[in-house]
DSSP file (Angstrom, degrees, kcal/mol; ACC not computed):
  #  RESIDUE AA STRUCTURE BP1 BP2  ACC     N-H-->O    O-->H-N    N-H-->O    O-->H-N    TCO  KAPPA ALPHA  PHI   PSI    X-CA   Y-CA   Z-CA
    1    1 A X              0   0    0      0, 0.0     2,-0.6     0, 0.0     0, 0.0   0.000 360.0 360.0 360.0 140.3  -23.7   -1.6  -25.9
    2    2 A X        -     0   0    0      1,-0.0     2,-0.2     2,-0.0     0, 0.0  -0.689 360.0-145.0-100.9 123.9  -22.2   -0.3  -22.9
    3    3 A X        -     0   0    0     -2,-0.6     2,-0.4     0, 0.0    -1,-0.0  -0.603  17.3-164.4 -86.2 135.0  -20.7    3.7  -23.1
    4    4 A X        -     0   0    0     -2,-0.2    -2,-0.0     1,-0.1     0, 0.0  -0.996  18.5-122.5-142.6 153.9  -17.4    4.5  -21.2
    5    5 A X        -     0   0    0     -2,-0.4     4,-0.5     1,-0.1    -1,-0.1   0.446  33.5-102.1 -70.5-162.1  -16.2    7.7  -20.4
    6    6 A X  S  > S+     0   0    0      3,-0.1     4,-0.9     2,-0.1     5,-0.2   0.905 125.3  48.8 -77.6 -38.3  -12.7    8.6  -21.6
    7    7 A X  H >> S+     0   0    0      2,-0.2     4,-3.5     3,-0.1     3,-0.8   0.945 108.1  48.7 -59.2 -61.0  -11.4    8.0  -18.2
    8    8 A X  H >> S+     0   0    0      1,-0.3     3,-2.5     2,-0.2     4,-0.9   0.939 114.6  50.8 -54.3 -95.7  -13.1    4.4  -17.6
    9    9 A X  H 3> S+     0   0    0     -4,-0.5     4,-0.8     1,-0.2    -1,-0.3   0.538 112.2  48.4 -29.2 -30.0  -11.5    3.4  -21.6
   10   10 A X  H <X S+     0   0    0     -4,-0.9     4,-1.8    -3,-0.8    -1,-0.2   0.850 112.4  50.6 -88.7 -40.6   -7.7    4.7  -20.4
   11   11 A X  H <X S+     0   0    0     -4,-3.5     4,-0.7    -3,-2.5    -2,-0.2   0.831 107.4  46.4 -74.1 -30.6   -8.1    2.8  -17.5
   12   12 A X  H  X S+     0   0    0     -4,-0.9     4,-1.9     2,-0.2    -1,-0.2   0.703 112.8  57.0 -38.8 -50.7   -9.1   -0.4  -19.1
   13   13 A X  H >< S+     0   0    0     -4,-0.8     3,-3.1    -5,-0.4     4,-0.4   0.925 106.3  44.3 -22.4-102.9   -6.3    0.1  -21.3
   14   14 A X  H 3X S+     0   0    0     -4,-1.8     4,-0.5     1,-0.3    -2,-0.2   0.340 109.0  54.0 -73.5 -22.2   -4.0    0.4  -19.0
   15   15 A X  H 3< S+     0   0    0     -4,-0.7    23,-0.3     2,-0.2    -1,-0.3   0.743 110.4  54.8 -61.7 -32.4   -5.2   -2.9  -16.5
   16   16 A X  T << S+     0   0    0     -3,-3.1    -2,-0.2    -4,-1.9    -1,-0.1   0.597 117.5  31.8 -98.1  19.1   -5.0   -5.0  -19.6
   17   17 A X  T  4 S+     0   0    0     -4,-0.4    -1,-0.3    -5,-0.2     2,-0.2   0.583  77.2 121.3-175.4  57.1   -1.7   -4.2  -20.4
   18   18 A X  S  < S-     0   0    0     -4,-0.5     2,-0.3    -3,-0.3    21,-0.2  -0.486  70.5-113.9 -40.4 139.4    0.2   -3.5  -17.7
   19   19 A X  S    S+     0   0    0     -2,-0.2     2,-0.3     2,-0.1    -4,-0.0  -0.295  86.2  78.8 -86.8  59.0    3.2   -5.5  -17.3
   20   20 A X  S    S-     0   0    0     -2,-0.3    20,-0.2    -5,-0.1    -2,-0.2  -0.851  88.6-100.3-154.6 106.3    2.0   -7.1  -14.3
   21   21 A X  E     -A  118   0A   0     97,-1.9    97,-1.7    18,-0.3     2,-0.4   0.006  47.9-173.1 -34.9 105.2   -0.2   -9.8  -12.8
   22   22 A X  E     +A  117   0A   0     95,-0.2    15,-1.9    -7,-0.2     2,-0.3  -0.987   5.0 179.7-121.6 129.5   -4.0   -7.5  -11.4
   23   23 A X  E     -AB 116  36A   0     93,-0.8    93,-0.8    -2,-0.4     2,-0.4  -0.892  15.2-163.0-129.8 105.3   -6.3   -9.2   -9.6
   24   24 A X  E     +AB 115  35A   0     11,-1.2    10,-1.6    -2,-0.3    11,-0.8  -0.551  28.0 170.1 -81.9 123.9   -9.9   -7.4   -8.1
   25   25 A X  E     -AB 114  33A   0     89,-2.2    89,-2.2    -2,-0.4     2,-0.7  -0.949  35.5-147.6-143.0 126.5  -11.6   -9.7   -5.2
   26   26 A X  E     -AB 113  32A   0      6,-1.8     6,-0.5    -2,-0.3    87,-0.2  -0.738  28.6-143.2 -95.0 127.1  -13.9   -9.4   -3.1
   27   27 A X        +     0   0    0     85,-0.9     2,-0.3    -2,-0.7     3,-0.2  -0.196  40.9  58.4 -81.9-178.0  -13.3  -11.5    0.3
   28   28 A X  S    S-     0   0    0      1,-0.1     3,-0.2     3,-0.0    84,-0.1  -0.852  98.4 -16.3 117.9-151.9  -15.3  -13.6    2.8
   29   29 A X  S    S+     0   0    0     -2,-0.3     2,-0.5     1,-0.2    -1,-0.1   0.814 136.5  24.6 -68.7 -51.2  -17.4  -16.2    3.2
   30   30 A X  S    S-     0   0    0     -3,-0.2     2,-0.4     2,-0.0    -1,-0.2  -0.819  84.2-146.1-124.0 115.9  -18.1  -16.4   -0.7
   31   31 A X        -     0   0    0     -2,-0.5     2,-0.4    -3,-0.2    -4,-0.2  -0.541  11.7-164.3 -73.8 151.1  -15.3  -14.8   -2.8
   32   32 A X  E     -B   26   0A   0     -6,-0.5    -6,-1.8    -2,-0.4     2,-0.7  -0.997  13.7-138.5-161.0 113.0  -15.9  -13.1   -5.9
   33   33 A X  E     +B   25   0A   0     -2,-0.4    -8,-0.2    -8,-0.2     3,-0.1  -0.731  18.7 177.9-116.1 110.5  -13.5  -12.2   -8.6
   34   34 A X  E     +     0   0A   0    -10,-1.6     2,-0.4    -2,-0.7    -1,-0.2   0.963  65.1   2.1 -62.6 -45.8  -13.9   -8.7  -10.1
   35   35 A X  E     -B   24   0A   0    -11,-0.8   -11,-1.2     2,-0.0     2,-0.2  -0.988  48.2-173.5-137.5 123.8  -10.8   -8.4  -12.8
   36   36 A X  E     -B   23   0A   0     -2,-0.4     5,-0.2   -13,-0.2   -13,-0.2  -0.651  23.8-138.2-109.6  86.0   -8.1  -10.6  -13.9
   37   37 A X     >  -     0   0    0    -15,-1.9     4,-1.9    -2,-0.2   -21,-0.1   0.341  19.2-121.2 -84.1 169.9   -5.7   -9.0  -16.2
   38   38 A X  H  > S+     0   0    0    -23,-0.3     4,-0.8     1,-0.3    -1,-0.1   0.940 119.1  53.1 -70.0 -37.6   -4.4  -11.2  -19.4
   39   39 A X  H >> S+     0   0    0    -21,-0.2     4,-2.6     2,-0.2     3,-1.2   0.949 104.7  55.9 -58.6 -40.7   -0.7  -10.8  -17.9
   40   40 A X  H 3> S+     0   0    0      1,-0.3     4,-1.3   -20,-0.2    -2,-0.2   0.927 111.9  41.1 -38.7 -70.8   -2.2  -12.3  -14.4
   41   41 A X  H 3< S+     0   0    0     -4,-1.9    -1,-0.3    -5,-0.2     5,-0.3   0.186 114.5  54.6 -83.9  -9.1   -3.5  -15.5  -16.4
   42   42 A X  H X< S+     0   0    0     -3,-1.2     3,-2.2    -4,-0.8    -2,-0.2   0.728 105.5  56.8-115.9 -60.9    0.2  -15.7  -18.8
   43   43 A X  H 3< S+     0   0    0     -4,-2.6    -2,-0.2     1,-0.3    -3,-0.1   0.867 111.7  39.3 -57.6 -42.4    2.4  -15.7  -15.6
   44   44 A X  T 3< S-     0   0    0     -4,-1.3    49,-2.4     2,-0.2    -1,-0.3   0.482 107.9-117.2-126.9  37.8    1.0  -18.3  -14.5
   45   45 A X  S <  S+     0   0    0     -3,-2.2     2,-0.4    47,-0.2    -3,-0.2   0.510  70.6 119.6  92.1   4.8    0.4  -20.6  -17.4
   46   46 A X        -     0   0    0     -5,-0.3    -2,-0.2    -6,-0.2    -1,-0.2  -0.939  65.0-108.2-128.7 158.8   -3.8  -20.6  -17.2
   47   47 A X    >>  -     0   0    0     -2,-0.4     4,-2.8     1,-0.1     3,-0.8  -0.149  31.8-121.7 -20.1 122.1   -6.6  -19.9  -18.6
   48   48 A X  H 3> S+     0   0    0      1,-0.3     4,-1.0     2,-0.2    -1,-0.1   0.841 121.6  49.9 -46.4 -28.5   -8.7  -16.8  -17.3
   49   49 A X  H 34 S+     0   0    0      2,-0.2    -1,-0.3     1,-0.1     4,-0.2   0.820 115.4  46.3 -97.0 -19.4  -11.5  -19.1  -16.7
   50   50 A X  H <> S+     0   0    0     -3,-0.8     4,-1.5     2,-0.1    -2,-0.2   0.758 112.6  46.5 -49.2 -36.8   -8.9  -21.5  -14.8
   51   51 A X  H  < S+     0   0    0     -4,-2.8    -2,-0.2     2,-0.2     4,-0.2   0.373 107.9  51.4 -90.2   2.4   -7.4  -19.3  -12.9
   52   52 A X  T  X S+     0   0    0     -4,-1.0     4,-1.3    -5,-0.2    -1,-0.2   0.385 109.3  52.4-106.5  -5.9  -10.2  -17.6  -11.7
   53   53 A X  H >> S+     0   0    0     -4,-0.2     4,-3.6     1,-0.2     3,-0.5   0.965 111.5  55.8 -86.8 -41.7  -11.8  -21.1  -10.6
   54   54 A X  H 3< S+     0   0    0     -4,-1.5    -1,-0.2     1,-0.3    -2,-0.1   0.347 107.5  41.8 -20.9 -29.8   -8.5  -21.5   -8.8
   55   55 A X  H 34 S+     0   0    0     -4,-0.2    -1,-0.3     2,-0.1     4,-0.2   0.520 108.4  55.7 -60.6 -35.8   -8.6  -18.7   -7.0
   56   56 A X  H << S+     0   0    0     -4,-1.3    -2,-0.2    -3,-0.5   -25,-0.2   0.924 107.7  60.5 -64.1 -29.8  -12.5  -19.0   -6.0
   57   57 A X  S  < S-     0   0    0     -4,-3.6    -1,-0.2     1,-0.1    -3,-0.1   0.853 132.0 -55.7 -74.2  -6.2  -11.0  -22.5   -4.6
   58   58 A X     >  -     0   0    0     -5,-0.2     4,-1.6    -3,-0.2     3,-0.3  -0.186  31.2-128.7 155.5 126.9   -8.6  -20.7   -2.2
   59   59 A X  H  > S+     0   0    0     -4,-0.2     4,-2.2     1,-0.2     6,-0.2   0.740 106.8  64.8 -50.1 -33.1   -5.7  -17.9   -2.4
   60   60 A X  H  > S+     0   0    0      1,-0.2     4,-0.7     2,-0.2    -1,-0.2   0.861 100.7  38.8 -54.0 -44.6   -3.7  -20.5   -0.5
   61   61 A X  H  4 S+     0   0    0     -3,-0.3     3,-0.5     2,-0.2    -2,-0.2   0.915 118.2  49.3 -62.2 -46.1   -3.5  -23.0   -2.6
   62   62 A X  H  < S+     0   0    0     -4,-1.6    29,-0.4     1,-0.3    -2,-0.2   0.999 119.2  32.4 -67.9 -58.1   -2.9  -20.9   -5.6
   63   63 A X  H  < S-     0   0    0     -4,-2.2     2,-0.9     2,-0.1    -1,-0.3   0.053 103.7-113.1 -97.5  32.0   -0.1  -18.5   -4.2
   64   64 A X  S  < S+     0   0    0     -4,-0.7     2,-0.2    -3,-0.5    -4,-0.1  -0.189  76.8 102.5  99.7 -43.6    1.9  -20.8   -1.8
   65   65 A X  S    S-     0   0    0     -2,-0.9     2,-0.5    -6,-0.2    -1,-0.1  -0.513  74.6-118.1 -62.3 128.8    1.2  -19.2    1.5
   66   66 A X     >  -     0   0    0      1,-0.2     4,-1.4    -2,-0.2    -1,-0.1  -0.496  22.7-159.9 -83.1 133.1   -1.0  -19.7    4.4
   67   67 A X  H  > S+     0   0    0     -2,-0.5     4,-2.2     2,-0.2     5,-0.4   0.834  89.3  70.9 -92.6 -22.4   -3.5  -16.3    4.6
   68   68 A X  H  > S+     0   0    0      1,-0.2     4,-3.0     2,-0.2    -1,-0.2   0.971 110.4  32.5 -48.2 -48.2   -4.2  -17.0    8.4
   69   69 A X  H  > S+     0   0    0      1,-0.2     4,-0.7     2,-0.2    -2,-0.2   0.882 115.6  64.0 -86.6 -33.8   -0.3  -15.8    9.0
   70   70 A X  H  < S+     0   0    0     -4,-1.4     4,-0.6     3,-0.2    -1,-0.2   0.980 109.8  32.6 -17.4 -76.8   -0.9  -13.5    6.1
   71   71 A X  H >X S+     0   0    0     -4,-2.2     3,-2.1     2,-0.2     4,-0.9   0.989 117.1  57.5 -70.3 -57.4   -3.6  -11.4    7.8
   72   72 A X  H >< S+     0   0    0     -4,-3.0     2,-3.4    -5,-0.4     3,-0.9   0.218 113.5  41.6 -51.6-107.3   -1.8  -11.9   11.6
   73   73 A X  T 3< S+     0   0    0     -4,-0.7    -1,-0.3     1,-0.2    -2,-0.2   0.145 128.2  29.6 -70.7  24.2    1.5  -10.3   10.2
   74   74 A X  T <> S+     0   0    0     -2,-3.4     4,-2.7    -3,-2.1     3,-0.3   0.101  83.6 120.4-137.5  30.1   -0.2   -7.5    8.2
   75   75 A X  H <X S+     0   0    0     -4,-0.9     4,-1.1    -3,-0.9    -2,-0.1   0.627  76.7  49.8 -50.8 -23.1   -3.3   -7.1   10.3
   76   76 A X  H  > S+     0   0    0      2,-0.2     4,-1.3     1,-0.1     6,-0.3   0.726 108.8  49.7 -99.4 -35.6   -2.5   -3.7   11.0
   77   77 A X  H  > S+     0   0    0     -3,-0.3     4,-1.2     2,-0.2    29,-0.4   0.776 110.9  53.7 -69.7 -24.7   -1.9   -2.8    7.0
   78   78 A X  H >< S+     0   0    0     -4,-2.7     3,-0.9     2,-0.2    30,-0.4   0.915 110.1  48.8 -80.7 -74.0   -5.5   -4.7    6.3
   79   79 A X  H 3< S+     0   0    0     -4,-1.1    -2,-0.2    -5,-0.2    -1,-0.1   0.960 119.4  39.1 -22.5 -47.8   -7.3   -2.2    9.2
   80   80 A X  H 3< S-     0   0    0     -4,-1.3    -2,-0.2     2,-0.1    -1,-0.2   0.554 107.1-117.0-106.8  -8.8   -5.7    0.7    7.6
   81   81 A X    <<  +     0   0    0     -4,-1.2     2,-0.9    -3,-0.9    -3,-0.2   0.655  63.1 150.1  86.7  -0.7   -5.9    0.2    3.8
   82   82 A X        -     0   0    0     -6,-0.3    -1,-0.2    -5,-0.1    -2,-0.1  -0.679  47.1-119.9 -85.1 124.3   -1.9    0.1    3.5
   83   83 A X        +     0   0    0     -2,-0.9     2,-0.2    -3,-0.1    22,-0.2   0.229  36.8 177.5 -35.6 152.4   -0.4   -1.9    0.9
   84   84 A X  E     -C  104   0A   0     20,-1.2    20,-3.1    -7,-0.1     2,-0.4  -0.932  19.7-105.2-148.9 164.9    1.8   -4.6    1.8
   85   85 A X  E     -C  103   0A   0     -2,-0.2     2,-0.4    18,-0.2    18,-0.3  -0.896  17.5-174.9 -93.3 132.5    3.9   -7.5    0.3
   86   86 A X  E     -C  102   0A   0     16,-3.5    16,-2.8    -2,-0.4     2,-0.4  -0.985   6.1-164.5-126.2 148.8    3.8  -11.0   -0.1
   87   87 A X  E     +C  101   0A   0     -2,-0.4     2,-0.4    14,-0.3    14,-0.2  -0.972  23.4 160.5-144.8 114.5    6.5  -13.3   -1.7
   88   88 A X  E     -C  100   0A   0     12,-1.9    12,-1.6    -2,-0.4     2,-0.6  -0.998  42.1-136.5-137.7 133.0    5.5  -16.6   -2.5
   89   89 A X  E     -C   99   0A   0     -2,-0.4     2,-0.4    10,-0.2    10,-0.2  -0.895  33.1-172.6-107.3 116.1    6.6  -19.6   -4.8
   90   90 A X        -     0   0    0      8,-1.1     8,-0.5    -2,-0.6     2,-0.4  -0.638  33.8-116.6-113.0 147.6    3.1  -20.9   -6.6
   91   91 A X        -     0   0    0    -29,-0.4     6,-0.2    -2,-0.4     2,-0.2  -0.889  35.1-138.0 -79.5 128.6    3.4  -24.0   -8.5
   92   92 A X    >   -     0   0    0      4,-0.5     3,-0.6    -2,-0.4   -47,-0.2  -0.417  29.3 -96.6-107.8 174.6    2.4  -22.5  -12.2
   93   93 A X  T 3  S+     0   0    0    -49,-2.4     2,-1.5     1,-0.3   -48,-0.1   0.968 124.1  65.3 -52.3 -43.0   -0.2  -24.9  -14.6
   94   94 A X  T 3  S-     0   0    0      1,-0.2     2,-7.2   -50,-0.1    -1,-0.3  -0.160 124.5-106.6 -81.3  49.5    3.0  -26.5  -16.6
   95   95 A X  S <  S+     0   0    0     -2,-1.5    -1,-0.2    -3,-0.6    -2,-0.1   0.431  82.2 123.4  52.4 -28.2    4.0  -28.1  -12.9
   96   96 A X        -     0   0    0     -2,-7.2    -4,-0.5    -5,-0.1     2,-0.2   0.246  60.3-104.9 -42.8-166.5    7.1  -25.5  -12.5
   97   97 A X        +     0   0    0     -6,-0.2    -6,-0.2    -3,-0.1     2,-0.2  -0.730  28.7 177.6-137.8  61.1    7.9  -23.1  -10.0
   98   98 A X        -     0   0    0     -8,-0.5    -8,-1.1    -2,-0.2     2,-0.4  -0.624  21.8-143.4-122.0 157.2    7.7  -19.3  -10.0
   99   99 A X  E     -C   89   0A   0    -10,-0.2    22,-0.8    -2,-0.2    23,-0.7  -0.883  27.7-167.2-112.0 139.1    8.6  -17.0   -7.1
  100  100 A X  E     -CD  88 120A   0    -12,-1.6   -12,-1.9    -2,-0.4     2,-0.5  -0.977  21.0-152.6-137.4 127.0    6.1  -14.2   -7.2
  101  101 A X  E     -CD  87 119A   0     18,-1.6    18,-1.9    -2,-0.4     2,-0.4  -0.836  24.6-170.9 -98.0 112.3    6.3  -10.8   -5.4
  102  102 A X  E     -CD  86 118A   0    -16,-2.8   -16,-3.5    -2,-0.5     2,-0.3  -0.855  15.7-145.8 -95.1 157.4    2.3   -9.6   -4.9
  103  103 A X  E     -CD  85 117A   0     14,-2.2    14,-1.8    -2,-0.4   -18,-0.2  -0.997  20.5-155.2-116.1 122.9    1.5   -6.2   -3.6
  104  104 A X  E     +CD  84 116A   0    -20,-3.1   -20,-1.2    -2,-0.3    12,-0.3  -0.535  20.6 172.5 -93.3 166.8   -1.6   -6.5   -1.5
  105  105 A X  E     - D   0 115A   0     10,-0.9    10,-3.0    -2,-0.2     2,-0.3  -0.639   9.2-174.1-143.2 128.9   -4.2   -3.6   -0.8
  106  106 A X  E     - D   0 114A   0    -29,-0.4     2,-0.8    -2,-0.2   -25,-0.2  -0.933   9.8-151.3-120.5 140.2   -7.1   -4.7    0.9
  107  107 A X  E >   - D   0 113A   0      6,-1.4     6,-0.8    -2,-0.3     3,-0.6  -0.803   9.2-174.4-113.4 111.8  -10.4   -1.9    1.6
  108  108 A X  G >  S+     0   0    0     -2,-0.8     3,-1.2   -30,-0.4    -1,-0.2   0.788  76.4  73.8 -41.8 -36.5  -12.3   -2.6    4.4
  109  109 A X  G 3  S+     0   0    0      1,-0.2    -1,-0.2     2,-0.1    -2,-0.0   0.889 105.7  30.9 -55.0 -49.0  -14.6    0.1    3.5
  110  110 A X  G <  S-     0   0    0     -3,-0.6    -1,-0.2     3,-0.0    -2,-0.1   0.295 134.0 -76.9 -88.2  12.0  -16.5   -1.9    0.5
  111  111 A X  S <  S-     0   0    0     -3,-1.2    -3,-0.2    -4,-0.2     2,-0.2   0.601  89.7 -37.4 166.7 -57.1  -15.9   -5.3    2.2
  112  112 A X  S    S-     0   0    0     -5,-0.4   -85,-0.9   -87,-0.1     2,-0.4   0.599  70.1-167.3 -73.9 159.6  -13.1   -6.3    2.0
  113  113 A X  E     -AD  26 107A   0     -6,-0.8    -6,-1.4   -87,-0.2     2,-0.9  -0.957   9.1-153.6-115.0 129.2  -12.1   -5.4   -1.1
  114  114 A X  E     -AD  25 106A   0    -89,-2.2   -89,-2.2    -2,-0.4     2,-0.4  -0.857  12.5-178.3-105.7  98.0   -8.8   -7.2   -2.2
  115  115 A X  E     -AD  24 105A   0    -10,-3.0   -10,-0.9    -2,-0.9     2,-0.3  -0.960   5.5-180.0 -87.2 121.2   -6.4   -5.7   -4.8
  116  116 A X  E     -AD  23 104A   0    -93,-0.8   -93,-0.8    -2,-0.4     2,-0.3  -0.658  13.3-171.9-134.5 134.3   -3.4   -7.5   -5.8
  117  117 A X  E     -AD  22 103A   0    -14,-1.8   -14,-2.2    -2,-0.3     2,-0.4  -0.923  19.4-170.3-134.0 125.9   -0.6   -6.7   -8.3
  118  118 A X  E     -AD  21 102A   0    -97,-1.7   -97,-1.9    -2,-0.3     2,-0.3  -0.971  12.0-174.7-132.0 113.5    1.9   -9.3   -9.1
  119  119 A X  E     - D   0 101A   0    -18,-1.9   -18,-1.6    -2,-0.4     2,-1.4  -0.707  27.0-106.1-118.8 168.3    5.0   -9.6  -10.8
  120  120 A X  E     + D   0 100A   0     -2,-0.3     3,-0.3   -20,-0.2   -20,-0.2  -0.686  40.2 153.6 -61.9  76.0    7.6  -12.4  -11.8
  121  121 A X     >  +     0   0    0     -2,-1.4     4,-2.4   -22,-0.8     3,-0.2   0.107  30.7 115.9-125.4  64.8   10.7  -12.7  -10.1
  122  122 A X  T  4 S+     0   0    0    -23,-0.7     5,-0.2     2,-0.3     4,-0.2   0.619  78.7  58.8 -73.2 -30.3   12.1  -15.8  -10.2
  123  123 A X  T >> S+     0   0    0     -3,-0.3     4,-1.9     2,-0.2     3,-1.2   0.939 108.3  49.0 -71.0 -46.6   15.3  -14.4  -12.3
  124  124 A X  H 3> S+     0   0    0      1,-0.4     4,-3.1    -3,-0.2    -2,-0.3   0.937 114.0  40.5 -70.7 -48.9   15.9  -12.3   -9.7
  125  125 A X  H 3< S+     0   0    0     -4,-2.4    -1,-0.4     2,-0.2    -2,-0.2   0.182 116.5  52.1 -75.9   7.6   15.6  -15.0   -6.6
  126  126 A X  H X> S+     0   0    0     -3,-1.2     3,-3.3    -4,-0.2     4,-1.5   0.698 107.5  50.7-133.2 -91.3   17.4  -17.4   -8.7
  127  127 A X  H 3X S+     0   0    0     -4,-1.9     4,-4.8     1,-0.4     5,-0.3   0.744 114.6  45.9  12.7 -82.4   20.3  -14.6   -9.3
  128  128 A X  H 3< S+     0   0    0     -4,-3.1     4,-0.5     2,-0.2    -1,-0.4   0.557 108.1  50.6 -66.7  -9.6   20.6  -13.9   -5.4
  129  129 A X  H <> S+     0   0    0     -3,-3.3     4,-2.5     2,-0.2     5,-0.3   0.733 112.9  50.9 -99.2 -43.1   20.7  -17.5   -4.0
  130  130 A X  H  X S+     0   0    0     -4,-1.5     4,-4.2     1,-0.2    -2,-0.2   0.966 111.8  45.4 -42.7 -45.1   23.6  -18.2   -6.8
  131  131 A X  H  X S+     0   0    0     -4,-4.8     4,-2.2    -5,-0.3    -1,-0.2   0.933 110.0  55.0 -65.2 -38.5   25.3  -15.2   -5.6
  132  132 A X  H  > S+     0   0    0     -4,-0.5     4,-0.6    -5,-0.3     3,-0.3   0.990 114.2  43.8 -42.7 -66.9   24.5  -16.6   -1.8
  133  133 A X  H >X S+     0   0    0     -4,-2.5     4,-1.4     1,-0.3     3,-1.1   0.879 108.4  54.1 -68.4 -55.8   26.3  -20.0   -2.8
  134  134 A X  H 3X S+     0   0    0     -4,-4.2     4,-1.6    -5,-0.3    -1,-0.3   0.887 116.1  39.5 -50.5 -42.7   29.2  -18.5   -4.6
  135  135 A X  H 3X S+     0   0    0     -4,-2.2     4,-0.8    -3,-0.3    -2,-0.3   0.477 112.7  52.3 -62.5  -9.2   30.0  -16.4   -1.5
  136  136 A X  H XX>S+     0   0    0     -3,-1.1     3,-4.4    -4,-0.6     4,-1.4   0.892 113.9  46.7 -79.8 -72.1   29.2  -19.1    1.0
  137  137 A X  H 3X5S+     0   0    0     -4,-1.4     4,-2.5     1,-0.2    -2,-0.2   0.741 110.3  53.1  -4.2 -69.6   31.7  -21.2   -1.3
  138  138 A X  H 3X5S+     0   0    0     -4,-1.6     4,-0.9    -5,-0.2    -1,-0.2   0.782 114.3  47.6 -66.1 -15.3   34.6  -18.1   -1.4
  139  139 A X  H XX5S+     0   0    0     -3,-4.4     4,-2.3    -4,-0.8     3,-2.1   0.846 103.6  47.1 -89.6 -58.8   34.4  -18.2    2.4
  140  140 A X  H 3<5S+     0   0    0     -4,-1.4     4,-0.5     1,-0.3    -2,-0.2   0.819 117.8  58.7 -44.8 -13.3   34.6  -21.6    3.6
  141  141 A X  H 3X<S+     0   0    0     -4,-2.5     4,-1.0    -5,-0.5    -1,-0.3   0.850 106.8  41.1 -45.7 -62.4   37.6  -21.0    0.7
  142  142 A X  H << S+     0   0    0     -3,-2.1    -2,-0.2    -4,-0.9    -3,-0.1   0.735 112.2  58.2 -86.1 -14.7   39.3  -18.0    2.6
  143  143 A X  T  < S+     0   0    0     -4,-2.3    -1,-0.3     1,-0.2    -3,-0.1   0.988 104.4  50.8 -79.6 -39.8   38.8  -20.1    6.1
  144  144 A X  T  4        0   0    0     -4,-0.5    -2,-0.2    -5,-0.3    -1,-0.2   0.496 360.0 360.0 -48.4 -28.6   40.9  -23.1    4.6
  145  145 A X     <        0   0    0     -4,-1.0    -1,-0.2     0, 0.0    -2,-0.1   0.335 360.0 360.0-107.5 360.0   43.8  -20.6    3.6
């Protein structure tokens, strides 16, 4: 049976239930998926052991987004260990839609080493493009008057 400190157990804790999609990876040639938190695997409708063969089969496919343009526009945050964002619409298991904001940080030092945190906001984007449309609406109103 494996002993963990106080520290190690709080911190475990607190990955599996955070309200937020965490995912530990190590990139290359063969990717390797440390951690998937239970929230990670809920958002987007799969099974830990689906969604981590889904991810070994490519981060593109899974989150929406081409990772060549990824890494050119944040090339300089991936050198330097600073977090960055990516905003992506994934197709989720049940064939839907979700817009998902990750926050990346990836550490050269061990690899890379990929962390990801990921949340749901699909209310939100949904919210703001109604609000887009109603104002497009009240001008092409106020031009007419």
């Amino acid at each position: 049976m494996e002993s963990y400190t106080l520290e190690e157990k709080v911190l475990r804790k607190v990955m599996r239930n955070i309200p937020m999609g965490l995912i530990v990876s190590k990139e290359g040639f063969r990717r390797k998926i440390y951690y998937v938190n239970d929230t990670a695997c809920e958002i987007m409708g799969y099974t830990r052991e689906e969604y981590i063969q889904k991810m070994q089969d490519g981060w593109t496919d899974l989150m929406d987004v081409d990772l060549r343009e990824v890494i050119r526009e944040h090339n300089e945050q991936i050198r330097s260990g600073t977090p960055f964002e990516v905003l992506s619409r994934p197709q989720t298991k049940n064939g839907g839609y979700k817009w998902i904001l990750s926050r990346v940080n990836v550490q050269m030092q061990e690899g890379p080493l990929c962390y990801v945190s990921f949340m749901d906001v699909t209310d939100r984007m949904e919210r703001e493009e109604l609000c887009r449309q109603e104002n497009e609406v009240l001008r092409e109103q106020a031009m007419q008057d």
